[in-house]
KERO-503614 format. One record per residue: residue in three letters; x, y, z of N, C-alpha, C in turn. Coordinates in steps of 0.1 Angstrom, whole numbers, padded with zeros to 4 digits, always signed. Layout:
# KERO-503614
ALAXYZXYZXYZ/...
//
This chain:
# KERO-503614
UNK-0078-0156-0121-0087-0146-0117-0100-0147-0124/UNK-0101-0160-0132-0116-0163-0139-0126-0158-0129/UNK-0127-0164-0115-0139-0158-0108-0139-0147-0104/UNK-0132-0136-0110-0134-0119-0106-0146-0120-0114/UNK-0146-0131-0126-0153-0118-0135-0172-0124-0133/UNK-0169-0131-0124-0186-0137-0118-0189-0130-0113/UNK-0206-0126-0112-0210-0115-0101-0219-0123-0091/UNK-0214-0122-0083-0224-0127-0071-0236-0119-0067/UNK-0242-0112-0073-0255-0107-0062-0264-0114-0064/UNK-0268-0127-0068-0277-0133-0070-0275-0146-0055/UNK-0262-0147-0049-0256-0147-0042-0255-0147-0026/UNK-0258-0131-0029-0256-0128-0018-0271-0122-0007/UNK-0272-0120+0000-0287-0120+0009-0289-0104+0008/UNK-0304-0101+0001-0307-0089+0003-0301-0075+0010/UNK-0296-0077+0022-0290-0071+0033-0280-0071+0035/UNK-0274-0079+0025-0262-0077+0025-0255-0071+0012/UNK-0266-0067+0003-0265-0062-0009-0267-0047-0005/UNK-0277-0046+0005-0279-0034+0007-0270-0024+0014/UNK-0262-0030+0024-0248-0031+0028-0237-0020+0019/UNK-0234-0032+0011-0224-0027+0001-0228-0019-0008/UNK-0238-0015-0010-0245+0000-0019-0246+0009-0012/UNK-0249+0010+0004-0250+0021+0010-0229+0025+0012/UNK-0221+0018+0016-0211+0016+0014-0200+0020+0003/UNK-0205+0017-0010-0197+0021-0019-0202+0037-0022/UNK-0221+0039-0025-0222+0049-0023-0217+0062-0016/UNK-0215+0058-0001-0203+0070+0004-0189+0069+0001/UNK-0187+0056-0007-0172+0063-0010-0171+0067-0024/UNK-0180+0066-0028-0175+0074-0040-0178+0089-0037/UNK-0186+0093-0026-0195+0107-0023-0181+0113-0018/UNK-0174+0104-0005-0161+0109-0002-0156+0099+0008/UNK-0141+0098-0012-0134+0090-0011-0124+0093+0000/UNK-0114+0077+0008-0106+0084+0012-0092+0095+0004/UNK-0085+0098+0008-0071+0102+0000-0065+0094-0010/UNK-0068+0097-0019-0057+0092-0027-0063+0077-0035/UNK-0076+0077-0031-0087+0066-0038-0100+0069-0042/UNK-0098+0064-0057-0113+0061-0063-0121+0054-0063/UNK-0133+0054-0060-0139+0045-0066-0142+0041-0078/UNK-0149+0033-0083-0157+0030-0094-0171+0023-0095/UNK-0178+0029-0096-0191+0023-0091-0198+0017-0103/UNK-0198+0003-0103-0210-0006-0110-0223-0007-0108/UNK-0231+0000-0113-0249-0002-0108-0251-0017-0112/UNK-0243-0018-0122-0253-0034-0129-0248-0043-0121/UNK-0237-0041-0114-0232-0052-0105-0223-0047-0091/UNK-0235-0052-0083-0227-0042-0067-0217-0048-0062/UNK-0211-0061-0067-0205-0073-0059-0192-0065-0071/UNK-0194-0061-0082-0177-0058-0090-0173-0047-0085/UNK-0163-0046-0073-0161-0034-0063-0147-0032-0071/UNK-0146-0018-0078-0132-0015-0085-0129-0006-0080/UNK-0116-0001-0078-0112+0014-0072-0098+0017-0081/UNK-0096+0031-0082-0078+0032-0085-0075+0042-0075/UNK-0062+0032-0068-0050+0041-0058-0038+0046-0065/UNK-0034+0062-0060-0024+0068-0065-0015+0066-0056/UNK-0004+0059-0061+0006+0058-0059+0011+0063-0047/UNK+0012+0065-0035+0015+0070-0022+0032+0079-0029/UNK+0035+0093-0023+0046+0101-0028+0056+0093-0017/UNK+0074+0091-0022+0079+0090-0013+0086+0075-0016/UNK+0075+0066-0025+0073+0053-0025+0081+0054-0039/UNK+0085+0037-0046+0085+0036-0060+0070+0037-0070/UNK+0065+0037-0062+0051+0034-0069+0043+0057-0068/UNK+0050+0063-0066+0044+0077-0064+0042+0077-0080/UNK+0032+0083-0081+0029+0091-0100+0018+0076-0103/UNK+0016+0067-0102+0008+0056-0110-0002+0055-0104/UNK-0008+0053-0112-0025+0050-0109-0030+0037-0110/UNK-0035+0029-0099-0034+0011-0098-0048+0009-0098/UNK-0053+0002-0108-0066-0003-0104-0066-0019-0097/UNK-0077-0015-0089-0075-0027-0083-0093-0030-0080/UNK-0093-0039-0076-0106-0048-0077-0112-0053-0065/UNK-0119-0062-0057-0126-0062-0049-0136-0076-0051/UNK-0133-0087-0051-0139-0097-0056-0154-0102-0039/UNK-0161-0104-0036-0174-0104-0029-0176-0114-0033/UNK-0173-0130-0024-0177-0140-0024-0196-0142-0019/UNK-0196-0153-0025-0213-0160-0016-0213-0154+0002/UNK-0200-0161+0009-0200-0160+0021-0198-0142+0028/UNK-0197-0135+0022-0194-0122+0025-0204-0115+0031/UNK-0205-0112+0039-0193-0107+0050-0184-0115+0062/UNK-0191-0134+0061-0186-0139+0069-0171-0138+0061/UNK-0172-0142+0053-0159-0147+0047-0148-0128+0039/UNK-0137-0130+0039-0134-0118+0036-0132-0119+0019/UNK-0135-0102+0017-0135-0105-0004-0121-0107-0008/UNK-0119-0109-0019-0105-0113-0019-0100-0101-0030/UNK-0087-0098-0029-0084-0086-0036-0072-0090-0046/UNK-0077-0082-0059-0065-0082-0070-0065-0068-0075/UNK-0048-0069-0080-0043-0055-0086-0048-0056-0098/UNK-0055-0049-0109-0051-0053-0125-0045-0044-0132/UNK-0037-0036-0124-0024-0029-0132-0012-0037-0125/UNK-0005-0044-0135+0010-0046-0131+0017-0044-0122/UNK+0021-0048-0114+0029-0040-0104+0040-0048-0101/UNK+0052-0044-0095+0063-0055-0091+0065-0051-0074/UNK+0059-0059-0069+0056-0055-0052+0053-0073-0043/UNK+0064-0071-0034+0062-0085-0024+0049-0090-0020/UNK+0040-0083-0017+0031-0090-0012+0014-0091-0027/UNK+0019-0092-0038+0010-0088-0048+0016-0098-0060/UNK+0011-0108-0064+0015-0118-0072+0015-0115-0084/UNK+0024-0123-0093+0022-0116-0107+0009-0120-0115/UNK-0001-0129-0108-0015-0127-0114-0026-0114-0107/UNK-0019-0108-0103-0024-0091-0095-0031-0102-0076/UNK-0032-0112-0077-0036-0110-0061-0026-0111-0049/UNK-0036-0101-0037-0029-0090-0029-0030-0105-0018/UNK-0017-0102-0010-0016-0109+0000-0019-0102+0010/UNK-0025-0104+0020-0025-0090+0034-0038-0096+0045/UNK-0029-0093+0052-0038-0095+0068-0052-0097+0065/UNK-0055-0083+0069-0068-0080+0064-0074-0086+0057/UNK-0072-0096+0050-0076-0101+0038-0081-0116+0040/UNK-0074-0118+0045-0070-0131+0059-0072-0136+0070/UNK-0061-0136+0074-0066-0138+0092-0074-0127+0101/UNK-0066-0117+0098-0074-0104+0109-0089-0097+0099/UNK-0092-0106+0096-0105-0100+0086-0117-0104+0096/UNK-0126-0096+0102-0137-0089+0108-0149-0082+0100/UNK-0162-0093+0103-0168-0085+0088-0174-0072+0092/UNK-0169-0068+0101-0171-0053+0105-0167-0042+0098/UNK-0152-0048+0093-0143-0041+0087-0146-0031+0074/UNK-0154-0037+0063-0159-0028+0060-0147-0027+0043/UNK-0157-0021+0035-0147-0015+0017-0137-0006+0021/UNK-0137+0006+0033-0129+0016+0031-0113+0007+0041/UNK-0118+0004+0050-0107-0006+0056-0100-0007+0044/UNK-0108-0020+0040-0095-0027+0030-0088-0021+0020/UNK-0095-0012+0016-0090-0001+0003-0076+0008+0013/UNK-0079+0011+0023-0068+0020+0030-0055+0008+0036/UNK-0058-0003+0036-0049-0012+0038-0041-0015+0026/UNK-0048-0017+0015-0040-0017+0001-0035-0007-0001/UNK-0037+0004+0002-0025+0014-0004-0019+0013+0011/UNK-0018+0012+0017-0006+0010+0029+0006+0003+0028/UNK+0000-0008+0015+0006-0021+0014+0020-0012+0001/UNK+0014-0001-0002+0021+0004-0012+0033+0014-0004/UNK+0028+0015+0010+0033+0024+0016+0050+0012+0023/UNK+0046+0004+0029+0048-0007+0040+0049-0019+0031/UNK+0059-0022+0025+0055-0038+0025+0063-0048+0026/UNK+0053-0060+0031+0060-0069+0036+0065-0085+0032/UNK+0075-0080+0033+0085-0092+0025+0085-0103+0030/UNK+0079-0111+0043+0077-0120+0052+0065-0128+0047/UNK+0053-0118+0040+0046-0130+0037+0042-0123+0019/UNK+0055-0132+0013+0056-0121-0003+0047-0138-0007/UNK+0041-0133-0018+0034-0137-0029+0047-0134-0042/UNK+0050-0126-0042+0063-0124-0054+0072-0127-0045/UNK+0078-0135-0046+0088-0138-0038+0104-0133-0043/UNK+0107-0128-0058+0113-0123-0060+0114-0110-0056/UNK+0105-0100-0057+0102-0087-0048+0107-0087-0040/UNK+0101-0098-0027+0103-0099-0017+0117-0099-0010/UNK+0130-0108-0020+0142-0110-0017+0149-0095-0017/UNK+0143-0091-0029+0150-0079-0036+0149-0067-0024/UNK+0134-0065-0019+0135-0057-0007+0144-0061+0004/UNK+0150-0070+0010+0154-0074+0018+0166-0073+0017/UNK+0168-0078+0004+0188-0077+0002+0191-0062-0006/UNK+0182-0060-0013+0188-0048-0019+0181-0038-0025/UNK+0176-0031-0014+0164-0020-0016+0165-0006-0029/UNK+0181-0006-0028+0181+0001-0044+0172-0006-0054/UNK+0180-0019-0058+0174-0022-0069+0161-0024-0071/UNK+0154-0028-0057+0137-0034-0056+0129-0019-0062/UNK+0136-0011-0053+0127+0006-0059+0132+0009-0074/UNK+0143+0007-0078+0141+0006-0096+0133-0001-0104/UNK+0135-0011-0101+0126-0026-0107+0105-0019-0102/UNK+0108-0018-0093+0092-0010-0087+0089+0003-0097/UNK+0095+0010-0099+0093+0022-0103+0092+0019-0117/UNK+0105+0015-0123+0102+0010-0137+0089+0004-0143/UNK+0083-0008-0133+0071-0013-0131+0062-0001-0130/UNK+0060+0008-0128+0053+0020-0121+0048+0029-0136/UNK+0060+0032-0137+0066+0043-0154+0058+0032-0166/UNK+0058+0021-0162+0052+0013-0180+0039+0011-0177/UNK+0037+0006-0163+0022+0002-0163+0010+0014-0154/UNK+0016+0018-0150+0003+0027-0143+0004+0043-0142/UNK+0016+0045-0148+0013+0063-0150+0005+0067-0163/UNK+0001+0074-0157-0012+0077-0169-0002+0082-0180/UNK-0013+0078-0193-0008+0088-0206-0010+0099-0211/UNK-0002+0108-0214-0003+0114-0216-0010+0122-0231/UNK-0026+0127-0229-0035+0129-0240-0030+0140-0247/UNK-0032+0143-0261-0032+0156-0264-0041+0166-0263/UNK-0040+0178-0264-0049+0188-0256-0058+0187-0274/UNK-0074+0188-0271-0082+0187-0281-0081+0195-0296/UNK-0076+0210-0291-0072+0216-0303-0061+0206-0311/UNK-0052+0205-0307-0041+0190-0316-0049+0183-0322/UNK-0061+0175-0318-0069+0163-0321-0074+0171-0332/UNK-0081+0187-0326-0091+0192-0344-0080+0193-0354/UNK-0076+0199-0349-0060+0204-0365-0059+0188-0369/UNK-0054+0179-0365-0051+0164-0370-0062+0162-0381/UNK-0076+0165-0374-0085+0161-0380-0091+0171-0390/UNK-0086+0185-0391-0089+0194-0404-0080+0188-0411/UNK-0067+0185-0407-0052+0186-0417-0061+0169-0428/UNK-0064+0159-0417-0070+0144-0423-0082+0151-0436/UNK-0092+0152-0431-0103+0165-0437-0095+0168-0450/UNK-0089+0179-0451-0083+0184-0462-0074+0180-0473/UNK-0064+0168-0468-0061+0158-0473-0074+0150-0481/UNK-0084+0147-0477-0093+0136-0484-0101+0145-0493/UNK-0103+0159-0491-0108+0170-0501-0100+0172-0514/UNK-0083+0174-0513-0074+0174-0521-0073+0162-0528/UNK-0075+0154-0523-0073+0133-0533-0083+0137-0543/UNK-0097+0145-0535-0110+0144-0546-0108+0149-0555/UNK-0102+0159-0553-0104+0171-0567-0092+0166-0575/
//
């Protein structure tokens, strides 16, 4: 994933920069369901989002960020997509990239940021074992869907459910109790 971390706008053709800003700008104005954006000014080409977990699924409760890589050739060519939260899912490799149509063969530069973002969480909805990148996943869905939704969800529970903060009064008391402590050592 070394070339996620390259930014192509130097890259890519005025207009097509212009493109993907008017673009990201309305999704972050309004997102679809259940997706964020994340908007980079300093760099229009590092397209990040996090999807919640679709309910229903092993993956319901986790928050996935996921990424949006914007080659030179883009929009002829399609961006290529990675997860970088963990995930144990058939068509999503254990270096986070997403395998999917869209991505691929039925890619149309028509298609557009919100396409592919509603495709990837579909992929959390729907997925398919036929063209797995985790090929382990893949078997697991196919022979034994108990275990794949444990193994998913477990995956789910360590890497992408948020943590839980403490409420700020906890943080001050910590920090009178720390405070008062370092007042008592003085005297």
């Amino acid at each position: 994933m070394s070339s996620s971390s390259v930014s192509n706008v130097e890259n890519l053709p005025p207009h097509v920069l212009r493109g993907v800003s008017k673009e990201t700008v309305a999704l972050s104005q309004e997102p679809p369901e259940g997706i964020q954006l994340h908007l980079n000014y300093d760099d229009l080409t590092d397209i990040q989002a996090t999807i919640n977990g679709p309910e229903g699924t092993p993956y319901a409760g986790g928050e996935f960020k996921v990424k949006l890589v914007l080659g030179k050739d883009f929009p002829a060519a399609p961006p290529k997509g990675f997860f970088l939260t963990k995930i144990f899912h058939p068509n999503i490799a254990t270096s986070g990239e997403i395998c999917v149509n869209a991505l691929k063969k039925d890619w149309k530069p028509d298609l557009g940021l919100k396409h592919i973002l509603l495709v990837i969480k579909c992929l959390l909805i729907e997925p398919n074992p036929e063209s797995a990148l985790n090929e382990e996943a893949g078997k697991l869905l196919l022979e034994n869907y108990n275990e794949f939704h444990q193994r998913a969800a477990l995956m789910t529970e360590i890497h992408a459910k948020p943590q839980p903060t403490s409420p700020p009064s906890m943080k001050l008391k910590a920090k009178v109790r720390k405070d008062k402590k370092k007042t008592l050592k003085r005297l």
